[in-house]
N, C-alpha and C positions, 0 to 999 in steps of 0.2 A: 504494500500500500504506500502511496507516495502524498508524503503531505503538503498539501498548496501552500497553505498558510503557518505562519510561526505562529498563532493562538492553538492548535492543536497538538498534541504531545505525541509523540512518538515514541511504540514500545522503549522503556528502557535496555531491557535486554530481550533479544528473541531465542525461544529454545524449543525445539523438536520435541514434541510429546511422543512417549514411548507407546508402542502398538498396543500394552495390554493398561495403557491410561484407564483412570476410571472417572473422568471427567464426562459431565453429561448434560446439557440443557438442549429445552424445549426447541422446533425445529425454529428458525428467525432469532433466534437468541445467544449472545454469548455469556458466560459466566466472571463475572469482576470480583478479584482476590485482594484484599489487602492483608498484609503482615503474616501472609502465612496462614490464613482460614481465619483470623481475627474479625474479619466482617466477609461476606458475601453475599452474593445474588448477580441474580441473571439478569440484563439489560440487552435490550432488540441490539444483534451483529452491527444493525446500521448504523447505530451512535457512536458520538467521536467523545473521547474524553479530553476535554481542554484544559482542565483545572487540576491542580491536586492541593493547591496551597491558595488562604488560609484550610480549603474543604475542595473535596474530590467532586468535582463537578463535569457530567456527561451532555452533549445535546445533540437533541435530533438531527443537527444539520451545521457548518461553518456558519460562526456567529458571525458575522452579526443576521444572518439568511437563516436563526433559529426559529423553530416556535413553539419549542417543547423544550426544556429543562431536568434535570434530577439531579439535587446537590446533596450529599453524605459529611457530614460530619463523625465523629467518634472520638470518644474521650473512654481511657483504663480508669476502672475501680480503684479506688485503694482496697491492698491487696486488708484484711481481716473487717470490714463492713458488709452488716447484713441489711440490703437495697431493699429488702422483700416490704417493709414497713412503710415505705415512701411510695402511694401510687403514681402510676404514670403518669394519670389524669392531670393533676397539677403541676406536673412537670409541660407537660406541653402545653397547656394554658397558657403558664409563664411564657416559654419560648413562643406561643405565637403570639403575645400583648405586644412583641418586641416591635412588630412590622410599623412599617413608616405608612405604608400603603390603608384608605379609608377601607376599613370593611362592609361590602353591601348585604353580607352574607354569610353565617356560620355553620357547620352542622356540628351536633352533637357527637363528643368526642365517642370514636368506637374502639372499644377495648378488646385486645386478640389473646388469648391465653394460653399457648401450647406448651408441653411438657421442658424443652431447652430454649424457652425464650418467654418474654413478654412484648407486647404492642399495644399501644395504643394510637389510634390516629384521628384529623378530621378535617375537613375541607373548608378554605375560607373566598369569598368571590369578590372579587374587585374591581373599578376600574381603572386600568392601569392609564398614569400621567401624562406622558407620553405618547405612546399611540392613542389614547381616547378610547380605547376598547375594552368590552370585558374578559377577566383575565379568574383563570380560577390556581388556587396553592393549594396542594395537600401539602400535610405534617404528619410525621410518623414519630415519634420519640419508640426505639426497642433498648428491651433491657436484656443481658444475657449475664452470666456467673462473673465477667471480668469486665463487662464493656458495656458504656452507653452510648447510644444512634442517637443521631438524628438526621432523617431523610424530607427532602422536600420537593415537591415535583409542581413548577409552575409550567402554566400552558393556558392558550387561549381558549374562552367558550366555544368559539365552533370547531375547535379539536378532541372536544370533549368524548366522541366514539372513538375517534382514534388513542387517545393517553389511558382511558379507565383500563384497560386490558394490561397496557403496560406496569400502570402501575399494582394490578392488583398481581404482577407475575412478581415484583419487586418485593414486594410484603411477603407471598407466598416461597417464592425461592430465601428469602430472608434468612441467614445461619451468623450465629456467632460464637466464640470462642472455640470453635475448631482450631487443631494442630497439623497442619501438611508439610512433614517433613521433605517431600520429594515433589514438586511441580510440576515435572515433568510427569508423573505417576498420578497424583491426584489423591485425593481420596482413599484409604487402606478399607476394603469393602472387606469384612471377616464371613 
């Protein structure tokens, strides 16, 4: 892949996955690893990742020609705190009062609870300053045994059929504090 622009990043390193990889997403989708299985999930093959710094940030298209977004944050636990007493709910509250942007529209925070993680998320509608348009933000704050998300995925209203899929593959592929000692290999499947 050859990149046009110096706003888009280029693999760091590129390496040959080995024949009997256990690496696996859905068919239009690739798999984004940081720190060794410390966060992941799948994101459409088509997105470029531009950003990594202050936050990992993917988009549909060479910006400024975007119109789709999904920004990743993540912050390490201190290692002997028990998080379980702090719900999510207020945690993303907080994080979303932060925006500059008028809210026309909020939904109620939904809470995901599966056995190696927490979520909570919910959608806020705006119109955005600049273009004059309406523009919709999801917020996901997840919790895992070492690690705090937070995910954001802005995009415009009449993209609206096209992002919900994306983003509900985001939440659903969603894994955190995995260990992948070998990248090239993937995943140790027992």
């Amino acid at each position: 892949m050859k990149y046009k622009k110096k706003n888009i990043i280029p693999p760091a390193k590129t390496m040959r996955l080995r024949d009997n990889h256990s690496w696996d997403a859905p068919k239009g989708y690739k798999i984004f690893v940081a720190e060794r299985g410390l966060v992941s999930f799948n994101i459409p093959d088509t997105w470029l990742l531009v950003k990594l710094e202050p936050h990992i940030e993917f988009n549909d298209a060479e910006p400024p020609d975007d119109d789709a977004r999904i920004s990743v944050s993540y912050w390490r636990n201190p290692p002997g705190v028990d998080w379980t007493g702090l719900p999510l709910g207020p945690l993303l509250e907080q994080s979303a009062q932060s925006s500059e942007m008028e809210i026309l529209e909020r939904t109620p925070i939904v809470p995901i609870k599966r056995d190696d993680l927490e979520v909570a998320w919910t959608q806020h509608k705006f119109m955005d300053p600049k273009e004059h348009r309406e523009a919709y933000s999801r917020l996901a704050v997840a919790r895992g045994f070492t690690v705090h998300v937070l995910i954001t995925c802005d995009f415009w209203a009449d993209d609206t059929k096209r992002i919900i899929p994306i983003w509900e593959e985001v939440i659903r592929s969603l894994q955190l504090d995995r260990v992948i000692a070998d990248p090239t290999r993937g995943v140790i499947k027992h």
